[in-house]
Each structure stands twice: as structure tokens, then as C-alpha cells.
C-alpha positions as CSV (number, residue, x, y, z in Angstrom):
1,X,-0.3,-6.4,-17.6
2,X,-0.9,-10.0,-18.1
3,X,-1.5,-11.2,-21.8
4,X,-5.1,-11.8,-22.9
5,X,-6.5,-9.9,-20.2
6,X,-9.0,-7.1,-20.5
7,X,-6.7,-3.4,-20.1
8,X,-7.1,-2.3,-16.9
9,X,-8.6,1.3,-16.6
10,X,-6.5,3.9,-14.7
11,X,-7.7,7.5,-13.6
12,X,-4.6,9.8,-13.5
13,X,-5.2,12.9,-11.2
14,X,-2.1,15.5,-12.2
15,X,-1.7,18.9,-13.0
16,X,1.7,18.8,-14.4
17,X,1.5,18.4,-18.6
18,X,4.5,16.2,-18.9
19,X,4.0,14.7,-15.7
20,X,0.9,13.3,-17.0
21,X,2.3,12.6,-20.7
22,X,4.6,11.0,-18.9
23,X,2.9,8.5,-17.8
24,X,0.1,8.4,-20.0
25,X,3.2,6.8,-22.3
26,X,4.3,4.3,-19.4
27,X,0.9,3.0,-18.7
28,X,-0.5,2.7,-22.5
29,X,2.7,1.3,-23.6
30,X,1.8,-1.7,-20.8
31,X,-1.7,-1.9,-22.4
32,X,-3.6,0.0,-19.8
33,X,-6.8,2.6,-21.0
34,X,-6.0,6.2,-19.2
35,X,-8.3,8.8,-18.4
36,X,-6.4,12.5,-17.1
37,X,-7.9,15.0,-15.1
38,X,-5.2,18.0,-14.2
39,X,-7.2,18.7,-10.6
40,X,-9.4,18.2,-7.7
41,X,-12.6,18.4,-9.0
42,X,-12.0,17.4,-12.3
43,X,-10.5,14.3,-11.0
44,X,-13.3,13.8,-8.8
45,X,-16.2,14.1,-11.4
46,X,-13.5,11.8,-13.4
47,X,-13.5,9.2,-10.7
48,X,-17.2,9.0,-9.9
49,X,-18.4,9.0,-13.3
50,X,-15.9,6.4,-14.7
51,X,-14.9,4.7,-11.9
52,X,-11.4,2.7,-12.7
53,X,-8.8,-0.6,-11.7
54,X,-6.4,2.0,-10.7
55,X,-6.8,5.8,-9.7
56,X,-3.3,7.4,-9.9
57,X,-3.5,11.3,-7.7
58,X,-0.9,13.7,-7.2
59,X,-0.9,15.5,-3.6
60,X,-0.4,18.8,-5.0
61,X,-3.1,19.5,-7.3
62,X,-4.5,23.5,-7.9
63,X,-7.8,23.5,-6.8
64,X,-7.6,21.3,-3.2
65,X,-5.4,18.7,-1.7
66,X,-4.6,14.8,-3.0
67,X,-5.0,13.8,0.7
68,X,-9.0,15.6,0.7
69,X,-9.5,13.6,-2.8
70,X,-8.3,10.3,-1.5
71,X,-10.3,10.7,1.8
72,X,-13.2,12.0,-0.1
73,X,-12.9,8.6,-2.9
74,X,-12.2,6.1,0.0
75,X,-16.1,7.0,1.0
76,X,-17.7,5.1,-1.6
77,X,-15.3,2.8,-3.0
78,X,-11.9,0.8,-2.2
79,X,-10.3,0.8,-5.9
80,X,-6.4,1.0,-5.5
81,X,-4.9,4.1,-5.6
82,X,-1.2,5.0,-6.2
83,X,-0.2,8.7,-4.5
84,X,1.7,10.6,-6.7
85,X,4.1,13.6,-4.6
86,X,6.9,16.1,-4.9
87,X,6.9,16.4,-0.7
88,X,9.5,15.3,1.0
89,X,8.0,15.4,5.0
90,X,7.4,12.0,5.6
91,X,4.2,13.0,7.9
92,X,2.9,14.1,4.0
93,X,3.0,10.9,3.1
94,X,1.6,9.3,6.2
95,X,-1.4,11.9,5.5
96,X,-1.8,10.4,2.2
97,X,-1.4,6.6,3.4
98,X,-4.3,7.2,6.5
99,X,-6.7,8.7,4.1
100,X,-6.7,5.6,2.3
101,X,-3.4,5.9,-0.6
102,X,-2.7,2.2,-1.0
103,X,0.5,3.0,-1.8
104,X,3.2,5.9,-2.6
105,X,5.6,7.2,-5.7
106,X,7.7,10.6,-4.8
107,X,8.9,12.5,-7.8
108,X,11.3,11.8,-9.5
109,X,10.5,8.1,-10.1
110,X,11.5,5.5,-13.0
111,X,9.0,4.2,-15.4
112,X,10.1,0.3,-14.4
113,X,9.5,1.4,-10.4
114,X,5.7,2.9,-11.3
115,X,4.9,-0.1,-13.5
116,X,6.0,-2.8,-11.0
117,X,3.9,-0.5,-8.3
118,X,0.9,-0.7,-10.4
119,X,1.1,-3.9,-11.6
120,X,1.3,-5.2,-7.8
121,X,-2.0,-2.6,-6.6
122,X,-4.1,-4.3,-10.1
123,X,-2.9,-7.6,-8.2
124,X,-3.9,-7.2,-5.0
125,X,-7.3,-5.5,-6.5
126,X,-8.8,-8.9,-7.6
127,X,-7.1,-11.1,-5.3
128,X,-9.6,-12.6,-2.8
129,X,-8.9,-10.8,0.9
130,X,-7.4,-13.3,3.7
131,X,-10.3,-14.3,5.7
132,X,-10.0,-16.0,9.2
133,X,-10.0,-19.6,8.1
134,X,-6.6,-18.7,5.3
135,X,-3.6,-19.6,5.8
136,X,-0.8,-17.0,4.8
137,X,2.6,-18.2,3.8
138,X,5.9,-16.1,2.8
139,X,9.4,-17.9,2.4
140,X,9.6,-21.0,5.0
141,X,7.0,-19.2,7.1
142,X,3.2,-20.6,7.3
143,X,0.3,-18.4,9.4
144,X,-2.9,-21.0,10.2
145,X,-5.3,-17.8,11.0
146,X,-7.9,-19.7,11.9
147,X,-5.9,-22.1,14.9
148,X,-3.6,-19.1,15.4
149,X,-0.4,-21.0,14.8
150,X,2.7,-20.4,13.2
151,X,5.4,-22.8,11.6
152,X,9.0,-22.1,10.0
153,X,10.2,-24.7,7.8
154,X,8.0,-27.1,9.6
155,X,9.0,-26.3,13.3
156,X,6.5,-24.8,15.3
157,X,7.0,-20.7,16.1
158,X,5.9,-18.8,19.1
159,X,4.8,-15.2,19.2
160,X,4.0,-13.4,21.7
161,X,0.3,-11.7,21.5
162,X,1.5,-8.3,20.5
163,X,3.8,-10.0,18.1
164,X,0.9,-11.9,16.2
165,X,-1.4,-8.8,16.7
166,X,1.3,-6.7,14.4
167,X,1.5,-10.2,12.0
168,X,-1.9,-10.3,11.7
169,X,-2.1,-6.4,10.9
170,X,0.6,-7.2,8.3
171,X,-0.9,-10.3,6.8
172,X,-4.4,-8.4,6.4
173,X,-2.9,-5.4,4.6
174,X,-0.4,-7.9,2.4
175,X,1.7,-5.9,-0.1
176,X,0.8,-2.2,1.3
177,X,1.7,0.2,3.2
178,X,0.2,0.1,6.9
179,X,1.5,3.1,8.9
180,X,3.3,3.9,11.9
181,X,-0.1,5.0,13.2
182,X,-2.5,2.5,11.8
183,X,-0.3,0.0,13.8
184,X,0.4,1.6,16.9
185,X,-3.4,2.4,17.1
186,X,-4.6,-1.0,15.8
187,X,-2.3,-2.6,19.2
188,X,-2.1,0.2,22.0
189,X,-4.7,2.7,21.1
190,X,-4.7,6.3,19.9
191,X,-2.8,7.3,23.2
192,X,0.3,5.4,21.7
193,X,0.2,7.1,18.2
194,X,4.3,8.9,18.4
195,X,5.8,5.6,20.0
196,X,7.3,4.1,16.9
197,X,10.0,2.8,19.5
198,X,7.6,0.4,20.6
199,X,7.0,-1.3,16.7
200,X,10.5,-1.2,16.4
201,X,11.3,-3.1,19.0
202,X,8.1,-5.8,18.5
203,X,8.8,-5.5,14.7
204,X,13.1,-6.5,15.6
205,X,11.4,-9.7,17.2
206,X,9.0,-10.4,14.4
207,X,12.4,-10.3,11.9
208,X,14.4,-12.9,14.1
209,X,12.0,-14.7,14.5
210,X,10.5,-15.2,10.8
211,X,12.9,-13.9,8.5
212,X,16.4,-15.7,7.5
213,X,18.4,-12.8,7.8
214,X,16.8,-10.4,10.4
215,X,18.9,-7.7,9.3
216,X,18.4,-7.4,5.8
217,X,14.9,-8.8,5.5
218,X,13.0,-9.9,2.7
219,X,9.5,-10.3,3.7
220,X,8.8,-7.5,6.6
221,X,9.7,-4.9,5.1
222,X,10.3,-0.9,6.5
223,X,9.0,2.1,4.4
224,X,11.2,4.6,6.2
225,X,9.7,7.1,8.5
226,X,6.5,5.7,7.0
227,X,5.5,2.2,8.3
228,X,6.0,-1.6,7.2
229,X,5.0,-4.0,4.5
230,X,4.4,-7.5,4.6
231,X,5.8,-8.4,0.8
232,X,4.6,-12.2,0.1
């Protein structure tokens, strides 16, 4: 957490004992305040009544489902929160991400990989969104949003529309997770939901044209079986 700053207050949501000491020691050691619930409705008195930087939720909780928490926290406020989860089935985690997770940890993780994940979600939390007239760059690549145009080390860039569409979806959700789904229906509609052939193919043309080295890329970045991530 950055020196001098006020500690940024997290919510952890997790039934497990060590689990939670467990990171109760990560996050206090990097000068953060935690509050614990060990379940759903504990978590969501916990949430409403003391309402944090960060909330941190397991999926598997004894008394109701992570995803129905997120959903039910994403009504009445956007705070960042980190999904916490033992599942393996990637459509678990796309759950998680389309009820409004901003981002995803599966157990077993490393206390370096939660803090660098927290640290980015506090980031992004008081950073000002990108608004129409912005202008978005990453590596050599600039984005004018507002005359729609696109340069690479200077030279002009051409998209085509579904090309930008997926940028633009990318650039919006800078530094998270936006899903298979989000993007296919964002583009083609709710008809189009299981054709993650079609991003892959859009997303191949995004990478050659933007990124230096298409095939190992550094800025549009795949969450496997999940979605991408625009990483500034």
C-alpha cells in the first residue's frame, strides 16, 4: 500500500479459520485494516454496515453462495471485490466474474500473487474511469476515444468495427476481467453467448495488430476458459 496513505479497509468473507488468518497476516502486514466475517449473512451485515476499499468473498461459504453475495453487493455499491474459490469449473468462475467479482484468486494461491491482486483492484478503485473524450495508451499503442482513432509508435492503425468494439470493451474494463460472455454479448447479442471462436479469432487480429509479439502478448491478455484483460 503506498506510504503515507490512509490503510485501506478490506472486508474478508471466509469460512475457513486459517484461510482467513491467513490472510488477515498478508493484508495487515501491507498496512491494510481487516474486518472477517466466516459467511453469507454475516458478511453481508459486515459489508452494508461498514462498507470497505476492498471486499475479499470466498464462493463456498455455509450459509449461501459467494456468487448470490456478490450479486446481491453489486446492487448498491461498485467497491472492488476479489473472489476467493476452491472450484475448479471455469463456468464457476465466470458465475462469479458476471455477478460483478472484479477479479479471481483459486486456492491455493501465494501471499505476493494476492497482494499484487489487491494492490491493482485499490488502484483501479480511485482511478478516474476513461470517459469518451480520454485517450488510452499501453506500450507504443495510443486510443483517441473521442475521434475514434488509433496510432502505434506514431503510424496510424486500422480496425475493423468489431475489432474497436472489443478494444473499447477492453479499454473500459482496464485491468479486469471481462468475460467470454460480457464480450460476446456486448458485440453479437445474447444469441452469440457459446461462440468464443468468434473472440478468438477478432481477439488474434487485435494481438497482431497492437501488440509486439502477438503470440506471447503483454497487454491483451487471456484468462483461460475465462475471458481477456486489457493490462495497461
Amino acid at each position: 500500500m503506498p506510504p503515507g496513505a490512509p490503510p485501506p479497509v478490506v472486508v474478508l468473507v471466509e469460512d475457513e479459520p486459517h484461510i482467513r488468518r491467513f490472510l488477515r497476516t498478508a493484508l495487515v502486514s501491507a498496512g491494510a485494516l481487516v474486518h472477517e466475517a466466516d459467511g453469507f449473512q454475516a458478511g453481508l451485515r459486515l459489508l452494508k454496515q461498514r462498507p470497505p476499499d476492498l471486499a475479499i468473498v470466498d464462493l463456498g461459504l455455509p450459509d449461501g453462495d459467494g456468487v448470490d453475495l456478490i450479486g446481491q453487493v453489486r446492487a448498491w455499491s461498485a467497491m472492488p471485490i476479489l473472489v476467493l474459490s476452491a472450484r475448479s469449473a471455469e463456468e464457476q468462475k465466470v458465475a462469479a466474474l458476471d455477478a460483478g467479482g472484479d477479479d479471481y484468486l483459486t486456492k491455493p494461491f501465494g501471499v505476493a500473487e494476492l497482494l499484487a491482486r489487491v494492490r491493482a483492484l485499490l488502484r483501479r478503485a480511485v482511478r478516474p474511469p476513461v470517459d469518451t473524450g480520454a485517450i488510452c495508451t499501453f506500450g507504443d499503442v495510443s486510443v483517441d476515444l473521442q475521434s475514434r482513432t488509433i496510432t502505434r509508435a506514431g503510424a496510424p492503425v486500422h480496425l475493423t468495427p468489431i475489432e474497436y468494439k472489443l478494444l473499447g470493451l477492453l479499454i473500459g474494463n482496464a485491468g479486469r476481467v471481462v468475460t467470454h460472455r460480457r464480450l460476446l454479448t456486448g458485440i453479437w447479442g445474447p444469441d452469440r453467448v457459446d461462440q468464443t471462436q468468434y473472440l478468438r479469432v477478432h481477439m488474434a487480429g487485435l494481438r497482431r495488430k497492437l501488440e509486439d509479439n502477438p503470440a506471447m502478448p503483454k497487454h491483451i491478455l487471456t484468462e483461460s476458459g475465462v475471458g481477456y484483460r486489457l493490462k495497461l
